[in-house]
C-alpha positions as CSV (number, residue, x, y, z in Angstrom):
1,X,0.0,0.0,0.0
2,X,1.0,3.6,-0.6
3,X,1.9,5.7,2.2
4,X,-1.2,8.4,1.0
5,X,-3.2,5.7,1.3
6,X,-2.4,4.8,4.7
7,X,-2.2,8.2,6.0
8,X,-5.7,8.4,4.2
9,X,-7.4,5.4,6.3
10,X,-6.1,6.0,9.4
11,X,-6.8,10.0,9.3
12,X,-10.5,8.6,8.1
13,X,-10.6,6.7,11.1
14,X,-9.2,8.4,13.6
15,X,-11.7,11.7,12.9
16,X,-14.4,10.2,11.7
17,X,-14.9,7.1,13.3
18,X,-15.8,4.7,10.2
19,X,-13.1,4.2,7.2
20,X,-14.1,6.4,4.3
21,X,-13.0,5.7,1.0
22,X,-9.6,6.5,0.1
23,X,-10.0,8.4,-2.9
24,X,-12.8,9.5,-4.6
25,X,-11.5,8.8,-8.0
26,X,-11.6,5.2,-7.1
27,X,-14.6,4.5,-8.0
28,X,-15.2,6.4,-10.6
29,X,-16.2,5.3,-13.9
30,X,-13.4,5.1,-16.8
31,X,-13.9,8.0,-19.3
32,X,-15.4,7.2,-22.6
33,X,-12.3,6.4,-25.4
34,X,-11.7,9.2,-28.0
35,X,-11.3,8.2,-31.2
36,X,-8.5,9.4,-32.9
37,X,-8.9,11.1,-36.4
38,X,-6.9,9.8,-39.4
39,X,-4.6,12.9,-39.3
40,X,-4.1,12.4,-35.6
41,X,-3.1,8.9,-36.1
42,X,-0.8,9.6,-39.3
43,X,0.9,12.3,-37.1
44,X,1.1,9.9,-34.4
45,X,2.7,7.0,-36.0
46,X,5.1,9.6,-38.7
47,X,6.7,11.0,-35.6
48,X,7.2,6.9,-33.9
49,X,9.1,6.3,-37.3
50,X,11.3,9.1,-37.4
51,X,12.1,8.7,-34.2
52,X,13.4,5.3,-34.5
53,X,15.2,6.2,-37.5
54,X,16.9,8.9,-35.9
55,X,17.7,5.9,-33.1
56,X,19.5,3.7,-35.8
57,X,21.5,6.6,-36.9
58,X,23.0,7.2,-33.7
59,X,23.3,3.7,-32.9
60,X,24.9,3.2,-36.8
61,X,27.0,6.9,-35.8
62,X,28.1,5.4,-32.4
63,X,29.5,2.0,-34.0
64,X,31.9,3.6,-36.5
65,X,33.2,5.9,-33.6
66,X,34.5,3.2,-31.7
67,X,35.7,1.0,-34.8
68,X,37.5,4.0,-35.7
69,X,38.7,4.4,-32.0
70,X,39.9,0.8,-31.3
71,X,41.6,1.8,-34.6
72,X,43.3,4.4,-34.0
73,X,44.4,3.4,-30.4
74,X,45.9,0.6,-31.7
75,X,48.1,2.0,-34.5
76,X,49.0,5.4,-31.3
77,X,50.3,2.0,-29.7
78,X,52.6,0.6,-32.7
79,X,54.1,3.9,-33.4
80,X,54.9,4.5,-29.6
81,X,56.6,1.1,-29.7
82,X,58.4,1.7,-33.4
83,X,59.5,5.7,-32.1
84,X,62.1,7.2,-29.9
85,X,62.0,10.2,-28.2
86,X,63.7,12.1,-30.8
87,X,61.4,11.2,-33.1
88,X,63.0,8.6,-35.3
89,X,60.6,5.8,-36.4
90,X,60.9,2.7,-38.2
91,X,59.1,1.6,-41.1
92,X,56.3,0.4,-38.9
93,X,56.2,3.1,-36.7
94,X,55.9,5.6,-39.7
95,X,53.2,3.3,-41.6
96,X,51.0,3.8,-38.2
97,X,51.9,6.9,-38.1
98,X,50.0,7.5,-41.5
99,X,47.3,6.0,-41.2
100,X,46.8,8.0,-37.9
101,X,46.2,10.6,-40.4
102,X,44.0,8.9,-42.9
103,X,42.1,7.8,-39.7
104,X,41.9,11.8,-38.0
């Protein structure tokens, strides 16, 4: 049970004696279903599409970041291993180092 409605009962009891209903929306009746027009629904179900599109995109967008991520943190690594600190490289350290920049 809710706290509300707990606070509800015993505050019904405690003043009034008897247990009142809890809320009076209880036992109400359900309101009567609108029906939609064709527009409404069209709208409805255009903007549900695009939305998901605009989730595959991202998703789609979010994949080749990280691809390209892995990638380039892997060829960062070969040309730290193939380079000195004065910059000299060997053959595999400058091949990484160009694709580096076909990556960026």
């Amino acid at each position: 049970m809710s706290a509300r409605l707990v606070a509800s009962v015993v505050a019904s009891s405690l003043f009034l004696g008897t247990v009142a209903p809890a809320f009076a929306d209880d036992t109400a009746q359900p309101a009567a279903k609108k029906s939609e027009t064709y527009e409404e629904r069209d709208a409805r179900q255009r903007a549900r599409m695009d939305g998901w599109i605009l989730v595959g995109i991202g998703g789609a967008s979010a994949l080749i970041a990280v691809g390209t991520s892995i990638f380039m943190l892997h060829d960062k690594s070969v040309r730290d291993d193939n380079c000195d600190a004065n910059k000299v490289c060997s053959s595999a350290g400058l091949s990484a180092n160009n694709e580096l920049g076909q990556l960026v």
